[in-house]
C-alpha positions in Angstrom: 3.3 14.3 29.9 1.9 15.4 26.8 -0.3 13.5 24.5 1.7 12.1 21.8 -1.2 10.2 20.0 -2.4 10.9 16.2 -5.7 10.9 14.7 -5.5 9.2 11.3 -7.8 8.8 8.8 -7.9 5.3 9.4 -9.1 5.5 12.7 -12.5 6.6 11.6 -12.6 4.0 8.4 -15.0 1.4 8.6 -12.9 -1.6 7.9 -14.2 -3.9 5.6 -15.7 -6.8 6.5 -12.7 -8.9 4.1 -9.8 -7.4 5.4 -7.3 -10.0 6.7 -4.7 -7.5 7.6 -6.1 -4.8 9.6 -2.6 -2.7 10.0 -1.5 -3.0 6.6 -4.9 -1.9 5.5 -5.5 1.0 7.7 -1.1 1.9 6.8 -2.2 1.7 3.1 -5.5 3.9 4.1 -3.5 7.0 5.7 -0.9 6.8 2.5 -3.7 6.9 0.2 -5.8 9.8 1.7 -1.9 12.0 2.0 -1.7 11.4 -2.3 -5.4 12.1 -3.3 -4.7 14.3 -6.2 -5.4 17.8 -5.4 -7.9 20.2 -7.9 -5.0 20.9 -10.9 -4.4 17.1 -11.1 -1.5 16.6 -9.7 0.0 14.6 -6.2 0.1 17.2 -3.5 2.6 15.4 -0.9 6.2 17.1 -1.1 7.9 14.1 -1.5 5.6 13.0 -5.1 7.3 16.5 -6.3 3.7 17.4 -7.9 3.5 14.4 -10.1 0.3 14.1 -12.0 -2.1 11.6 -10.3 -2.7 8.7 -9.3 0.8 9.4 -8.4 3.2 6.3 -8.0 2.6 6.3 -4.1 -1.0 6.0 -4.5 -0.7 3.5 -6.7 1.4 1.5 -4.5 -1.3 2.1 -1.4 -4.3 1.4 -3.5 -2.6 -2.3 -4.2 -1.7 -2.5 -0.5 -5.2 -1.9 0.4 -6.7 -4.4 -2.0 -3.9 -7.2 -0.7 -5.1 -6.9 2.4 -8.1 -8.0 1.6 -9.1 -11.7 1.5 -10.0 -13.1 -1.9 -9.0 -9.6 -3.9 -6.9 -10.1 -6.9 -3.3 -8.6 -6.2 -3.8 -6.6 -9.5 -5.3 -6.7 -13.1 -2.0 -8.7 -14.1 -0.9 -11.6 -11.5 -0.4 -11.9 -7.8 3.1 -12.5 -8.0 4.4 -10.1 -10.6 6.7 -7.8 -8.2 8.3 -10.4 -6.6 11.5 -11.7 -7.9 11.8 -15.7 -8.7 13.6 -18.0 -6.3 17.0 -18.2 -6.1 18.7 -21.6 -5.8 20.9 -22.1 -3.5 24.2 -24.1 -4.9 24.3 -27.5 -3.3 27.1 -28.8 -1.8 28.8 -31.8 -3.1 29.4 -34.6 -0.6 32.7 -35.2 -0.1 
């Protein structure tokens, strides 16, 4: 049987003493290090299509990697910013 395991980055990380969530911290880790902008500026993964950095990916991972630590602000805005308000569901009217 061959040996189907991967070495990622993360692997070798030293994980922060605040992390709460270990897998989406080391996830958001191996994202991170595949968009690190590459000497001309720009995102080097084939699916960013050479955006200029931090491309929108990297963005997303850096957030990842700060919620999943305890006690780190979401980002510089509010915690709850990408997630959409509550909906009501319509009550039903005793008969």
């Amino acid at each position: 049987m061959s040996d189907t395991t991967q070495n990622r980055s993360s692997h070798e990380a030293v994980l922060p003493d605040d992390v709460t969530d270990p897998l989406l911290w080391r996830a958001a880790y191996d994202v991170a290090t595949a968009h690190q902008p590459d000497e001309t500026g720009h995102c080097p993964s084939l699916l960013c299509g050479g955006q200029a950095a931090p491309c929108d990916t990297l963005v997303d991972a850096r957030r990842a990697m700060r919620l999943a630590r305890a006690g780190a602000p979401a980002d510089e805005n509010a915690a709850f910013r990408d997630t959409p308000p509550p909906t009501r569901s319509p009550r039903r009217e005793a008969a």
